[in-house]
N, C-alpha and C positions, 0 to 999 in steps of 0.2 A: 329216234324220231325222224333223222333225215330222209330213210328210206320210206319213208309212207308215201302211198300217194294220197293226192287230193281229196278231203273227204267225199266233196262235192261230187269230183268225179268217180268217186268210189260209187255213190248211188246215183249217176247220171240226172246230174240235175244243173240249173243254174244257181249263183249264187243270191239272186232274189227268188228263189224257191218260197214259197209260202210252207208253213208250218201242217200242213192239210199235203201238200205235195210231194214236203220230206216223209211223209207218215206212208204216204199212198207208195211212192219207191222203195221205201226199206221194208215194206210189207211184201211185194214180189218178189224182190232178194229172196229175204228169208224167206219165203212159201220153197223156192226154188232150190234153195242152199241148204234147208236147215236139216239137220243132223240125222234126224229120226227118218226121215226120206233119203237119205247117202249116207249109207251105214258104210262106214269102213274107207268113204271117199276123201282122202285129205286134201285135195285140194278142195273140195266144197265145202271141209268144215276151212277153213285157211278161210274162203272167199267168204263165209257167216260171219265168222270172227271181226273180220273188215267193217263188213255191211254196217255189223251190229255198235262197232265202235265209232263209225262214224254217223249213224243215226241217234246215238248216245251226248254225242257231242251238239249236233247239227239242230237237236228238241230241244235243246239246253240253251235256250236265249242270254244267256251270261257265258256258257262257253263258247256258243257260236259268236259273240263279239269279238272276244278272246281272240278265237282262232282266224278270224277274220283281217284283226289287227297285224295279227304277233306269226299266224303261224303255226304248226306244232310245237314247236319249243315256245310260245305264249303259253299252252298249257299247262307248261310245267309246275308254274308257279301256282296252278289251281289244287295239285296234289292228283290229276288226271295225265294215266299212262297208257291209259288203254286197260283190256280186262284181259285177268290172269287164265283164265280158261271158260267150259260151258255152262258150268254153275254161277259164276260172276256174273254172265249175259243175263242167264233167267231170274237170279237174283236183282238184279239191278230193274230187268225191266216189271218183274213182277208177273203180274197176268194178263201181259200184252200180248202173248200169244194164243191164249184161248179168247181174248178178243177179234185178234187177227183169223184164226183159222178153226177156233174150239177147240184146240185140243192143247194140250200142256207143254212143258219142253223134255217125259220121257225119262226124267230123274224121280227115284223114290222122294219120297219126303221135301221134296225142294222147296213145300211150304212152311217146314215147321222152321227154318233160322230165316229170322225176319230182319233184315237190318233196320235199328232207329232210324229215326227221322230227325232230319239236320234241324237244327235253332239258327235264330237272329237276334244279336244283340246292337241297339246303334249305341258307341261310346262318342261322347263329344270333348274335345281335347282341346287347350288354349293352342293358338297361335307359335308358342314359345315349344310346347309338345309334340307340335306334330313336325317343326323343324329337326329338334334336336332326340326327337324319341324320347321315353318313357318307359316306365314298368308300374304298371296299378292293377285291380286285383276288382273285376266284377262278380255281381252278385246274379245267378243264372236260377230259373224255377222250368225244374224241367221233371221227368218223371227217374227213379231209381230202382234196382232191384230190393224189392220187397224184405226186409228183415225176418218175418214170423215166416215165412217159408223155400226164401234163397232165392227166388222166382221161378218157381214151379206151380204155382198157382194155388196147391193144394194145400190141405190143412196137415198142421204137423202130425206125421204119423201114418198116414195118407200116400196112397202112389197114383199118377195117370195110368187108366187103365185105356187098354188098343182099343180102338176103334172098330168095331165088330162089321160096317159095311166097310171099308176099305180095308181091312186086316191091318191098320198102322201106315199105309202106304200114302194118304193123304189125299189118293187120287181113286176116281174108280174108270174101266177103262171098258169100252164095246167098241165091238165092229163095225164101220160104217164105208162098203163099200171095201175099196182098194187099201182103206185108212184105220188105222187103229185108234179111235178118238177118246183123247183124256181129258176127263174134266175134275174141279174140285170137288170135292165129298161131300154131300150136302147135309152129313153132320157131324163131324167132327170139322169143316170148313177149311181143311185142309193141312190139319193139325197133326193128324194121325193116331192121335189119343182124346179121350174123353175126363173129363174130371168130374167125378162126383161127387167127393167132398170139398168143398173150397174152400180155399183157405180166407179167415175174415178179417183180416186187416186188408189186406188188397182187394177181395171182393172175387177170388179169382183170375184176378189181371197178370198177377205175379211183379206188377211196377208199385210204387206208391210216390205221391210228391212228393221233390226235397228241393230245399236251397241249397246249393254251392256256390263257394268263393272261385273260380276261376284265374290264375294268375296270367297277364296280358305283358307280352313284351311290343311294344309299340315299337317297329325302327325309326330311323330318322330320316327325315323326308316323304313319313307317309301325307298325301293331302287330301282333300276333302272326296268322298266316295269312292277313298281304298279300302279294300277290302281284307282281312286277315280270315285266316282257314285254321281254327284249332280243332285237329283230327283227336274223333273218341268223346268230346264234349258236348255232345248232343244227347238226343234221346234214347235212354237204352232201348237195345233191340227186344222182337221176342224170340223166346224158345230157342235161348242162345244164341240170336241173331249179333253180330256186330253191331255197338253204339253210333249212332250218327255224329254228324260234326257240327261242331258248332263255329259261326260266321259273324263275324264283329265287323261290321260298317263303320268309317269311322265320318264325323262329323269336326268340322275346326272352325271355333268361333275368328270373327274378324279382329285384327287388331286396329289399335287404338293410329297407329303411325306405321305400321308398315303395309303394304298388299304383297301380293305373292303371285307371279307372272311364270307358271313348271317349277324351275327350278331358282329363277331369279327371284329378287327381290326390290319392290321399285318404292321408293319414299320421297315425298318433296319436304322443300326444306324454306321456311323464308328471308331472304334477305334484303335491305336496303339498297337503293336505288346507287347511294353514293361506293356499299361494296362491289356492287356489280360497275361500274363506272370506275374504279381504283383500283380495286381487286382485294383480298383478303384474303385470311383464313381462317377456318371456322371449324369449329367440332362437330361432327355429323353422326347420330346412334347406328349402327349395326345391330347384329343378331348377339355377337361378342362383347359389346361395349361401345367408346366413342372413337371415334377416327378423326385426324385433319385430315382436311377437304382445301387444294387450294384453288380460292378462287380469281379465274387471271381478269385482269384489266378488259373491260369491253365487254363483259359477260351479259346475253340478250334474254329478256323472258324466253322462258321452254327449253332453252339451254340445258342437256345433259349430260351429266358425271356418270362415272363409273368406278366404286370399288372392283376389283377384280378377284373372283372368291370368296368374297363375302356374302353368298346367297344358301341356300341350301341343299342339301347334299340330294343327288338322284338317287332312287332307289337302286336303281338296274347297277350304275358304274363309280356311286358314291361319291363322284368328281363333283363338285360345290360348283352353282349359278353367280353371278355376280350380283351387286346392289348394285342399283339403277338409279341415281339420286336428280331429280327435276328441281330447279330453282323459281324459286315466285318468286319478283321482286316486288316489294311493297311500295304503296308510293305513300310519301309522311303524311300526316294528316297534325292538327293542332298545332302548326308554326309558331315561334314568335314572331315579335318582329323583324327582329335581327335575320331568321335564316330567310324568312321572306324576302329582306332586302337583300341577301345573299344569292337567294335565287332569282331575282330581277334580274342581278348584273350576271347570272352565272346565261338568264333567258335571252339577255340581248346580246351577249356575243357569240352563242350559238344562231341569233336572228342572223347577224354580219356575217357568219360564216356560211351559212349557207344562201344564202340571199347572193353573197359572192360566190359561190358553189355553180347557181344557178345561173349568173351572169355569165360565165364563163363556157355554161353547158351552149348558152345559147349564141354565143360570140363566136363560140368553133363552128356549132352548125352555119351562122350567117357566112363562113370566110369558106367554108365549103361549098354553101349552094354558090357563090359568088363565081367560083370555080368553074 
């Protein structure tokens, strides 16, 4: 991954490029690069390869954050390495290139394995789960290959038969000019076979719906709008296409007494006027249990403590956040009589000490100005 260069400057652009802009450069590329035009050129297919991977990335508004953040190596944790060769490109983009120029990407059949299409599941996890991670088990409706006929579409006993205007190729292909232009088969749609008896459970689809349980390992420290990638758990493909993936968002309810600052953990806690004033100590919940907490003499509202490690673990280096603990000091309410008259005498010699406090501020100043 180190070695790449910049996507960005791979297709000559900036990095506020509009989605119209990225589309509009990586289509000159590939006009100028793509294979079927530089037969035998490695370095132009090397420079398509590029093009194609970093416009792969750059339309993908969830990778291009990604990679915007993090990097190449940000990618990695998406399950994106780049593509393995020239079927992967036209697989992946599909028929973006007879969009872009009419014609196809030049491979027989490259219609008939279709990759599924990815799912979204959002799981919502307590506070206490998405600290310390999890294993639970969703329930996913997606489509399957067909039982009554393996997903071949056909009825049992039954074969696809070739496609008699494209001979099976899925493509049909004329002259136009300097260009040999391929388009899809306008009937078998780029299949390369026809089915004429179909099979009826599926309806000729070759999928049919099913529920599956999916089993989920949640790490620890995922938080609210992380994303997990479980590869194969999507939609099956067709025509022996690879499955798509399926994509778990996760959602974490709030807790009752803690919040959650990355990797910290910040909680307040209340205490009396008289511990904050004498000092004490006090049992304070963590994510583990209770901890002492000491609290020193003179302790002022908004005053902050710190567990050390007692927060939750990063994804990336596993190394634990600290708790963050704020103190509220309450002030009593319902006195008797007793602490009232307690607090009279405790108010008037706090009055004499600073009253003298302040006689003395302004006794300096007069023997200065005097000066």
């Amino acid at each position: 991954m180190a070695n790449k260069r910049d996507y960005y400057e791979v297709l000559g652009i900036n990095r506020n490029a509009t989605d119209t802009e990225i589309k509009s450069s990586y289509r000159k590329l590939a006009m100028k690069y793509h294979p079927d035009r530089n037969p035998g050129d490695k370095e132009a297919e090397d420079k398509f390869k590029e093009a194609s991977e970093a416009y792969e990335v750059l339309r993908d508004s969830q990778k291009r954050t990604i990679y915007d953040q993090y990097g190449h190596q940000g990618l990695e944790g998406t399950g994106f390495s780049g593509f393995g060769g020239f079927e992967d490109i036209f697989s992946s983009f599909g028929d973006i290139f007879e969009d872009f120029f009419g014609f196809g990407s030049g491979r027989r059949g490259r219609s008939r394995a279709n990759r599924g299409a990815d799912l979204k599941h959002n799981l919502r996890l307590s506070f206490m789960e998405a600290a310390f991670g999890a294993e639970t088990e969703i329930k996913v409706d997606k489509t399957g290959v067909c039982p009554e006929c393996n997903g071949t579409a056909c009825a049992p006993g039954s074969q696809p038969e070739k496609c008699g205007t494209c001979n099976g190729a899925g493509q049909v292909t004329r002259s136009q000019g300097f260009f040999t232009i391929r388009t899809t088969c306008p009937t078998c749609r780029g299949a390369g076979n026809i089915i004429r008896n179909a099979c009826k459970e599926c309806r000729g689809s070759g999928k049919i719906r099913i529920s599956k349980k999916v089993a989920v390992k949640i790490p620890a420290g995922v938080d609210a709008g992380s994303r997990l990638r479980l590869s194969g758990e999507g939609e099956t493909g067709l025509q022996g296409g690879e499955p798509g993936d399926l994509y778990v968002f996760i959602q974490v309810e709030p807790h009752e007494f803690f919040q959650r600052n990355n990797t910290d953990v910040i909680c307040r806690i209340p205490i009396s006027f008289t511990q904050a004033a004498l000092g004490d100590k006090v049992n304070v919940p963590t994510l583990k249990g209770e901890k002492a907490l000491e609290i020193p003499k003179g302790t002022q509202p908004g005053d902050i403590f710190r567990f050390k490690n007692e927060g939750i673990p990063s994804l990336r280096t596993n190394v634990r956040g600290d708790q963050i603990i704020q103190v509220d000091i309450k002030t009593p309410v319902n006195l008797t009589r007793r602490q009232e008259e307690i607090l009279q005498e405790f108010g008037k010699i706090e009055e004499n000490k600073f009253s003298t406090k302040l006689k003395n501020m302004f006794k300096g100043k007069g023997a200065r100005a005097a000066r």
